[in-house]
Every structure is written in structure tokens, then in C-alpha cells.
NUMITOR-435614 format. One record per residue: residue number from 1; chain; z, x, y of N, C-alpha, C in turn. Coordinates in nm, 2 decimals, decimal comma. Each point is the difference from the previous one (the first is absolute). Layout:
<sites>
    i  ch    n.zz    n.xx    n.yy   ca.zz   ca.xx   ca.yy    c.zz    c.xx    c.yy
  NUM   A       Z       X       Y       Z       X       Y       Z       X       Y
...
</sites>
This chain:
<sites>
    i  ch    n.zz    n.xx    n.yy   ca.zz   ca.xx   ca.yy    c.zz    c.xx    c.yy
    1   A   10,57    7,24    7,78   -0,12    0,05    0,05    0,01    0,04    0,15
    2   A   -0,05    0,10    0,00    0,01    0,06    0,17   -0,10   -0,06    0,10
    3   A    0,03   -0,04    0,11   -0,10   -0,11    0,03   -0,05    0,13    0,07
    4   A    0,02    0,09    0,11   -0,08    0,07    0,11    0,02    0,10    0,00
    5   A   -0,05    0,10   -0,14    0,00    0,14   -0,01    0,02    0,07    0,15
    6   A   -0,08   -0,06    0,08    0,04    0,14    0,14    0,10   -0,07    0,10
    7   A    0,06   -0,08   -0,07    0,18    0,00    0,12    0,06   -0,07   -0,11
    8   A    0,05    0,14   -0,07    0,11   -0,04   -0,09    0,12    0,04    0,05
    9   A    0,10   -0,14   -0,06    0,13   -0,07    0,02    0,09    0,14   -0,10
   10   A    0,11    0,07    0,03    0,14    0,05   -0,10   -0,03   -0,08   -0,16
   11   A    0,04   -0,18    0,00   -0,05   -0,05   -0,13   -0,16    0,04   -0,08
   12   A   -0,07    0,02    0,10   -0,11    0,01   -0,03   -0,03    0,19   -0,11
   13   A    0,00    0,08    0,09    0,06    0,13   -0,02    0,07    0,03   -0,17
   14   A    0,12   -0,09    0,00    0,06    0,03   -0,11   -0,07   -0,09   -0,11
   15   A   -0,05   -0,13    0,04   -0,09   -0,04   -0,13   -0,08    0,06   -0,03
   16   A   -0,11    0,06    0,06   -0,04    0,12    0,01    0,00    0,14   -0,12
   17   A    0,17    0,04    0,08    0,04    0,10   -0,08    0,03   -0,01   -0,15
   18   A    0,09   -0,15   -0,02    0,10   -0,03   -0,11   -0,13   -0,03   -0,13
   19   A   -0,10   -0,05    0,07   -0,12   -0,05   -0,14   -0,12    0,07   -0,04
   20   A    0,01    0,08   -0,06   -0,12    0,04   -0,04   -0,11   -0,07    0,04
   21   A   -0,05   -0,08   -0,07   -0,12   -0,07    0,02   -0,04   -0,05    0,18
   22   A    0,10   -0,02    0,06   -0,04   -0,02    0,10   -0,08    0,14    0,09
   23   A   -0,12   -0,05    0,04   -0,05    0,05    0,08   -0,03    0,00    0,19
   24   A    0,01    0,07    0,03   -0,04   -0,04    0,15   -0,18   -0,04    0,03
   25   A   -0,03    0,14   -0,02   -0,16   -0,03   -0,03    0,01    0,11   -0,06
   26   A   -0,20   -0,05   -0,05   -0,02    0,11   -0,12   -0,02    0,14    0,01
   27   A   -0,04    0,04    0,13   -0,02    0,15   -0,01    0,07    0,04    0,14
   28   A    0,10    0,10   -0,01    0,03    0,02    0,13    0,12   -0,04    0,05
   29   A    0,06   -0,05   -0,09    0,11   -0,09    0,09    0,12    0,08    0,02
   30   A    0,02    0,13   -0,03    0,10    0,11    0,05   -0,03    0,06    0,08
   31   A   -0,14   -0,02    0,10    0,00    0,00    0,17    0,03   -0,10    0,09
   32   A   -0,04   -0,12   -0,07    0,08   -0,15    0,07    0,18    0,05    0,01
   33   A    0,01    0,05   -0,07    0,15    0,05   -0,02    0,11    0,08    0,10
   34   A   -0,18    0,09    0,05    0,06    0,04    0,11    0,04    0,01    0,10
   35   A    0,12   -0,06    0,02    0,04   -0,08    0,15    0,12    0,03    0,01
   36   A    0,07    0,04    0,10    0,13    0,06    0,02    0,11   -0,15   -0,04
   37   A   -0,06   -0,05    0,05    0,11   -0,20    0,01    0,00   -0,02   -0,18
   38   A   -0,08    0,07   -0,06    0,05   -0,02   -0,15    0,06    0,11   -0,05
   39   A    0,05    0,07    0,01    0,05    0,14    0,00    0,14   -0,08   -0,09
   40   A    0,12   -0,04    0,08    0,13   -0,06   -0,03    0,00   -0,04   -0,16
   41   A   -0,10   -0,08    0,00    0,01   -0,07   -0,14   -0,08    0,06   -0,09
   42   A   -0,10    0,12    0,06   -0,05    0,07   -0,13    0,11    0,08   -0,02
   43   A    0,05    0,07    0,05    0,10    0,11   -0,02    0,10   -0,10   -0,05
   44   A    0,04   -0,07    0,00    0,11   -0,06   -0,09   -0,02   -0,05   -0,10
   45   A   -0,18    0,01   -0,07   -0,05   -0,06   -0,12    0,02    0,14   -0,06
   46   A   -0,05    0,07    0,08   -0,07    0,14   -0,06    0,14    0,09   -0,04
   47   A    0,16   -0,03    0,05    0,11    0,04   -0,05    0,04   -0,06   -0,12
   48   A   -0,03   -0,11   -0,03    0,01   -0,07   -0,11   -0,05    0,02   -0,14
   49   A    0,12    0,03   -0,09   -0,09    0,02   -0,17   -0,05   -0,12   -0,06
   50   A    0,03   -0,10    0,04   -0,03   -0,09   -0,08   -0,18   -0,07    0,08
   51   A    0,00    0,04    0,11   -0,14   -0,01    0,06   -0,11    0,00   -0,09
   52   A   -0,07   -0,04   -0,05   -0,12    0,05   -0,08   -0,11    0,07    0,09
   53   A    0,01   -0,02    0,11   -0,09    0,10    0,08    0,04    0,06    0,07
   54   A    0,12    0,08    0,01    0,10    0,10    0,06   -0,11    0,12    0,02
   55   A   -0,01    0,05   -0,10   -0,09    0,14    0,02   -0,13   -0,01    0,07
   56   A   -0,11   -0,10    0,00   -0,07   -0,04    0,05    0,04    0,00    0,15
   57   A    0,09   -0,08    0,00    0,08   -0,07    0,16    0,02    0,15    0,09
   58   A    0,05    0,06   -0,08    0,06    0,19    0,05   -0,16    0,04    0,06
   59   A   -0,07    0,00   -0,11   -0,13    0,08    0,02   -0,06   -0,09    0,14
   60   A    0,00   -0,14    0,00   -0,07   -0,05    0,11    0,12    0,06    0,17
   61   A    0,10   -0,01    0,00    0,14    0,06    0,07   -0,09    0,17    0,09
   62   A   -0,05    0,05   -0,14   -0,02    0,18    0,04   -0,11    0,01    0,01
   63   A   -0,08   -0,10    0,00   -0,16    0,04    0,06    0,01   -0,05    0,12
   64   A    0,09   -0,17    0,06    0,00    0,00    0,08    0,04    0,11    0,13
   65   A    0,09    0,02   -0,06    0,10    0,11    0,13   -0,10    0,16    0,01
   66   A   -0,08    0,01   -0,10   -0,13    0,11   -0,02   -0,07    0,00    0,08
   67   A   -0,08   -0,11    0,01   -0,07   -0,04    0,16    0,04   -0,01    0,10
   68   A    0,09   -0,08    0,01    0,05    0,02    0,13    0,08    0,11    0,03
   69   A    0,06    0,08   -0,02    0,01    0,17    0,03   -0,16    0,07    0,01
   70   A   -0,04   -0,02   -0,09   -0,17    0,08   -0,01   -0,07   -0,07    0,18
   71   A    0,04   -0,10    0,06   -0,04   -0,05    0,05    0,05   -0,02    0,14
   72   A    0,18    0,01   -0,01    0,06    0,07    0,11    0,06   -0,10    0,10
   73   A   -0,02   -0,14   -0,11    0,04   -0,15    0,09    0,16    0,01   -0,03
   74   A    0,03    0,06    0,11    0,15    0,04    0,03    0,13   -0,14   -0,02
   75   A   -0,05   -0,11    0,11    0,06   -0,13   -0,08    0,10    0,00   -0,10
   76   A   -0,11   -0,03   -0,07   -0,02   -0,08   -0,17    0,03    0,08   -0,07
   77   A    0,01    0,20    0,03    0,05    0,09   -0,06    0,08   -0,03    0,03
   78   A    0,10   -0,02    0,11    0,11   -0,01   -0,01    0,07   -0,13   -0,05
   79   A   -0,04   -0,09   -0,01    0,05   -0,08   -0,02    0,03   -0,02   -0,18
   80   A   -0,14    0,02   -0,03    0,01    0,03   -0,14    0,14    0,11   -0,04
   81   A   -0,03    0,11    0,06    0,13    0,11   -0,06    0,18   -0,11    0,01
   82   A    0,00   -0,03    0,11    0,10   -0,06    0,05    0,03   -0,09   -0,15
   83   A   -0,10   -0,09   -0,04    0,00   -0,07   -0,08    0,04    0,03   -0,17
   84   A   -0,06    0,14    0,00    0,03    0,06   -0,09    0,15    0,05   -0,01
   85   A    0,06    0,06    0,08    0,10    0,09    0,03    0,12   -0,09   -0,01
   86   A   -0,04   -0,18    0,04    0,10   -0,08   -0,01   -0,01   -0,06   -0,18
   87   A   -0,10    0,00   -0,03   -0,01   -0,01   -0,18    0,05    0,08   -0,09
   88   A   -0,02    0,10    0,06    0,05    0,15   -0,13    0,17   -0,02    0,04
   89   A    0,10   -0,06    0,07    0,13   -0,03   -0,02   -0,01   -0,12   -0,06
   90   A   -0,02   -0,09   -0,05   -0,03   -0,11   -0,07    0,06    0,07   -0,16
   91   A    0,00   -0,11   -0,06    0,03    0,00   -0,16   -0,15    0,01   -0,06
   92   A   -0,05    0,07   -0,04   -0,15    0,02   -0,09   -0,05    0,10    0,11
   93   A    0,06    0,07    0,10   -0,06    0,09    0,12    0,00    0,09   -0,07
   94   A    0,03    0,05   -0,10   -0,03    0,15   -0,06   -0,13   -0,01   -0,07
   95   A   -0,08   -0,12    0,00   -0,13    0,00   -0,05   -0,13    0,02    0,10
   96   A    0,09    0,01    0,12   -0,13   -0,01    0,11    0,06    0,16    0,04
   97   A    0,04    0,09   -0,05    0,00    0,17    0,04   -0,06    0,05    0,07
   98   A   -0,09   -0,04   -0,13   -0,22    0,11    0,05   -0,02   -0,03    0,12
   99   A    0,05   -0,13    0,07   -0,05   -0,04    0,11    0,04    0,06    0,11
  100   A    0,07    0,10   -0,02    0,12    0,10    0,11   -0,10    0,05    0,05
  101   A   -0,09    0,05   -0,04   -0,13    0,07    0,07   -0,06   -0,08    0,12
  102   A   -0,01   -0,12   -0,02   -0,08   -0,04    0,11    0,11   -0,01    0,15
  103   A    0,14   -0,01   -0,02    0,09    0,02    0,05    0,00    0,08    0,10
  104   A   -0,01    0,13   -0,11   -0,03    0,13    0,06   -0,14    0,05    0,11
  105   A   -0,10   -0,05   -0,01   -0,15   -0,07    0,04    0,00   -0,03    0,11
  106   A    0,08   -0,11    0,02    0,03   -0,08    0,10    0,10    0,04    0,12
  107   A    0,09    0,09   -0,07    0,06    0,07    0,09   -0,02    0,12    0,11
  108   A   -0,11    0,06   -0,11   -0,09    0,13    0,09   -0,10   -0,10    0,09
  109   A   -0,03   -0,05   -0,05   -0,14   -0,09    0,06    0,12   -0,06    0,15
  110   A    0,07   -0,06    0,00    0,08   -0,04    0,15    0,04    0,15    0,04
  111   A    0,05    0,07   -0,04    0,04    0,16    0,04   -0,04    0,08    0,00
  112   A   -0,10    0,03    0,01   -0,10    0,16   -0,04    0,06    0,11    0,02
  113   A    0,06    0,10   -0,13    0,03    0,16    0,02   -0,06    0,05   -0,08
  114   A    0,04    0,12    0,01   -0,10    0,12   -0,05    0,05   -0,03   -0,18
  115   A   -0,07    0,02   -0,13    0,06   -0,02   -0,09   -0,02    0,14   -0,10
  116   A    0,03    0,02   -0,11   -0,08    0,11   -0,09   -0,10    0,00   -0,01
  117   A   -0,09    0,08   -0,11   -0,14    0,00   -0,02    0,04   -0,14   -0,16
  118   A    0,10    0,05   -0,06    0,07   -0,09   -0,10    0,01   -0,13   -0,01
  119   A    0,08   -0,03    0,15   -0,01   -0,14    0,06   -0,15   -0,06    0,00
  120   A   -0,08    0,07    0,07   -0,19   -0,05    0,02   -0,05   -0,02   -0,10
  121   A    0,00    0,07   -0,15   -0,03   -0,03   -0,10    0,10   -0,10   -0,06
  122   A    0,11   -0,04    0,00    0,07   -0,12   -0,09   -0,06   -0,14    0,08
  123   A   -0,03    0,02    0,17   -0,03   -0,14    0,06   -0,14   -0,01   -0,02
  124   A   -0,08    0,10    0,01   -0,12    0,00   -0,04   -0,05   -0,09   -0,18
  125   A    0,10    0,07   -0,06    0,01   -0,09   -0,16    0,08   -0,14    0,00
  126   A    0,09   -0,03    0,11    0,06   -0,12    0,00   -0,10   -0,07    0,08
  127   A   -0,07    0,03    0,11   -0,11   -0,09    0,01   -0,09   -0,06   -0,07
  128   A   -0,08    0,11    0,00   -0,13    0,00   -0,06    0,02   -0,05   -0,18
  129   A    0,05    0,06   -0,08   -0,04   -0,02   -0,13    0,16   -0,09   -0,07
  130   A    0,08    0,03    0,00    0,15   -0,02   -0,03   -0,05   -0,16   -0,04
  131   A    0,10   -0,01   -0,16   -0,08   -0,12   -0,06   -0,15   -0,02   -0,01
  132   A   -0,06    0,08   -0,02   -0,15   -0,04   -0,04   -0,01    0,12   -0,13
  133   A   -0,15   -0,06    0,00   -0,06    0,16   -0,15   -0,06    0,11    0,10
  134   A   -0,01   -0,03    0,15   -0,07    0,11    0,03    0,06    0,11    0,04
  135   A   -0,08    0,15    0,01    0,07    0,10    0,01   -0,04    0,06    0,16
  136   A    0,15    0,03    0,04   -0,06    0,08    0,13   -0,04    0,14    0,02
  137   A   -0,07    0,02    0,09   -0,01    0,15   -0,01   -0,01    0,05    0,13
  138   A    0,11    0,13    0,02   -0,04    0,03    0,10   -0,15    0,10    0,03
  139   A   -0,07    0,01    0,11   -0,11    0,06   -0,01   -0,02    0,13   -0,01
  140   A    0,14    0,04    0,10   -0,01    0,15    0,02   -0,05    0,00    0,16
  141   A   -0,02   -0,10    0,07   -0,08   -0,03    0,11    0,10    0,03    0,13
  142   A    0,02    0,02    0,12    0,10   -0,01    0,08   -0,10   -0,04    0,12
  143   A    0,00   -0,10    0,08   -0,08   -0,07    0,10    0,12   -0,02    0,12
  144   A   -0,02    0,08    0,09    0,10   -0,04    0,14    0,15    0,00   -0,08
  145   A    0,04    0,10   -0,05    0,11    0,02   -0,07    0,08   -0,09   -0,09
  146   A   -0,12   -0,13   -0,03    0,02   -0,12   -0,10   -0,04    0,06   -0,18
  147   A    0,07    0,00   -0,05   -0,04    0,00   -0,12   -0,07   -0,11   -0,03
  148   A   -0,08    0,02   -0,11   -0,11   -0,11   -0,02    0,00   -0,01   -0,16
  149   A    0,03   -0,14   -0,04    0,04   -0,02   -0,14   -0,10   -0,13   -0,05
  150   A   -0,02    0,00   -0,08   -0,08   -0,07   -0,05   -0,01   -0,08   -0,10
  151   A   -0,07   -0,08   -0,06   -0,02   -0,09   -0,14   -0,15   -0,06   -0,01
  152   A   -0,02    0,03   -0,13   -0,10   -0,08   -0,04    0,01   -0,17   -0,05
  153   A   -0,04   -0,08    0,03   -0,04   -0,14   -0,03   -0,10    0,00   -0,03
  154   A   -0,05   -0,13    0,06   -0,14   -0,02   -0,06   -0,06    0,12    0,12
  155   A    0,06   -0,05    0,14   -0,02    0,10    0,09    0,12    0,07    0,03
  156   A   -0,02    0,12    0,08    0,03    0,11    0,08    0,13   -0,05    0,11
  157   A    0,12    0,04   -0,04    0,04   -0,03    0,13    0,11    0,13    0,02
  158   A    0,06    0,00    0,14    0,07    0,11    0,07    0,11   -0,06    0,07
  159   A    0,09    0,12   -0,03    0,09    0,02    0,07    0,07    0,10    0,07
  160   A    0,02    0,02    0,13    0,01    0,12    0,09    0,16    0,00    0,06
  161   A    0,06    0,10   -0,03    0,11   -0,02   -0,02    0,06    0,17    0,06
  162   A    0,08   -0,04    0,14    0,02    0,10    0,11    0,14    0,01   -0,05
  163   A    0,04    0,11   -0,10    0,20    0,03    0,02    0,05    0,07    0,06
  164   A   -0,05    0,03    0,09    0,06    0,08    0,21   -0,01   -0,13    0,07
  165   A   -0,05   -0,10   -0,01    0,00   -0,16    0,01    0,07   -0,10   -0,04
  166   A    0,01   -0,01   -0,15    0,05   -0,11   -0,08   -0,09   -0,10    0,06
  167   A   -0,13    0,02   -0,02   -0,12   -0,14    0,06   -0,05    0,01   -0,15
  168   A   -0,11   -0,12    0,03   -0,11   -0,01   -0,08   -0,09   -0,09    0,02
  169   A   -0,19    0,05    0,00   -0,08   -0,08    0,03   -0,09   -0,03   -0,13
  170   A   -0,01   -0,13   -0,02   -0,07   -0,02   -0,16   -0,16   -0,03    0,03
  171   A   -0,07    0,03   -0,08   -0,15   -0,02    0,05   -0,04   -0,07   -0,17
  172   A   -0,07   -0,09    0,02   -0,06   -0,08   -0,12   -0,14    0,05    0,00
  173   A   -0,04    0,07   -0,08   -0,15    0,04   -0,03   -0,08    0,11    0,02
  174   A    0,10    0,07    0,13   -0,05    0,02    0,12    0,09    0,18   -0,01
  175   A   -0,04    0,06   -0,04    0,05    0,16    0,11   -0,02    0,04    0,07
  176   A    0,10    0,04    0,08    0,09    0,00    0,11   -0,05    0,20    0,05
  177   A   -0,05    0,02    0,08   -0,03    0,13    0,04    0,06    0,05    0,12
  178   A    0,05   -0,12    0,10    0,09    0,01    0,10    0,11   -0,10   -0,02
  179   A    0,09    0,04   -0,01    0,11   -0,15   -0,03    0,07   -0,04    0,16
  180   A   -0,05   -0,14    0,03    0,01   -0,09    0,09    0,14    0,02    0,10
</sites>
């Protein structure tokens, strides 16, 4: 039994991972998840076949590092990628691949250069939608030389995305008519 869903122990984590039935809590608990200091032992559940919630584990991994790029907390980007980049040499590191992207993310985000229009559309889809059902779209919009890409949810959200820059400003709800 996990005694303290919000400061969980490595043992904790993997009992976690290794049992089905165990739960953290009932609704939500792949944002409790999201914390860089658990990062180590997800990614080494989430390399693992025999994990029963590997895939799951991946998926909680890529939304994590989603937000925080969408969000530009430089840190925990980095530290996460670092994290990553030392797992994909590991034995089961060819199952964390997909994760090269946020890598990638993380690298313009410390470095800003100018990128393709190609590049703006793959990070724009590796943000915003990559792993989900939703579809992005770009608008056709160009705001302060930011492309402006988009998704439907329940609500509206943006993303503005400068490749004479390699920036990007995300707006939740909200379009962006001068970008910040």
C-alpha cells in the first residue's frame, strides 16, 4: 500500500508501476506524476517489456515534457532531456525513441535559431497534439511573423511559433493578435 501518494519513494513508483491494481488516486494521478524527481524511475519502468504499465508510463513521460516546453520551464526541460538522453543508452532505451523529440525541444528552447517552416510544423505537432486523438491545424494565420497553430479540445488553444526565431509562445484559450 502506498502510504503518501504526493511524496513518493523509487519503491513506491515501481509498486506503482509493476501492479495493475494499484492505484495512486482515482482520477488524475498522471499529473501527480508530473515531477521531474520521478522522471529516473518512470523512464526505466517505461523501458521495460515486462512493466504492465510501460505504455501508460511513456504516455505520462510525453505529456509531461509537453508542458513544460509548451510552458518554457527551462530547468526541468533540461533536466528531463538530460534524463532521457542518459536512458535511451540503457538496455530497453530503444523503447523510449519517440522521446528524441522532446530532446530536440529542449535544445532549441536553451538555444534559439532560426529553424524551417518544416521544423515549426513538426514542434508545433510534437507539442501540442503528438500522442493524443487531437488534430492540429495550422490556421493559415501569421501574427508578428509567429505562425499560429492550433487544436480543438474541449477548448481552443494556440500556438505561435517564430522559425526566423526558433521561439514559441503558447496561449490557452486565448488568441494571440500581438504575440508577447
Amino acid at each position: 500500500m502506498i502510504e503518501n501518494p504526493c511524496d513518493l519513494s523509487d519503491a513506491d513508483l515501481r509498486e506503482w508501476a509493476y501492479h495493475e491494481e494499484v492505484e495512486l488516486m482515482e482520477q488524475d494521478e498522471d499529473l501527480l506524476l508530473h515531477d521531474v524527481r520521478y522522471m529516473p524511475v518512470l523512464l526505466e519502468c517505461a523501458r521495460d517489456p515486462d512493466c504492465p504499465k510501460s505504455v501508460y508510463i511513456f504516455n505520462i513521460i510525453s505529456y509531461c515534457g509537453q508542458l513544460r516546453l509548451l510552458h518554457k520551464v527551462l530547468e526541468e526541460t533540461r533536466s528531463l532531456s538530460e534524463t532521457i538522453s542518459t536512458q535511451l543508452l540503457l538496455p530497453g532505451g530503444e523503447r523510449l525513441a519517440e522521446l528524441q523529440y522532446l530532446i530536440s525541444a529542449a535544445e532549441l528552447l536553451a538555444s534559439p535559431r532560426e529553424i524551417s517552416i518544416e521544423a515549426a510544423d513538426r514542434l508545433a505537432y510534437d507539442l501540442l497534439v503528438r500522442n493524443t486523438a487531437r488534430t492540429l491545424s495550422f490556421t493559415g494565420s501569421v501574427v508578428d511573423e509567429y505562425r499560429e497553430y492550433t487544436y480543438a479540445a474541449p477548448y481552443q488553444n494556440y500556438l505561435y511559433v517564430s522559425p526566423e526565431q526558433g521561439v514559441w509562445v503558447y496561449s490557452k484559450m486565448q488568441r494571440l493578435h500581438r504575440v508577447p
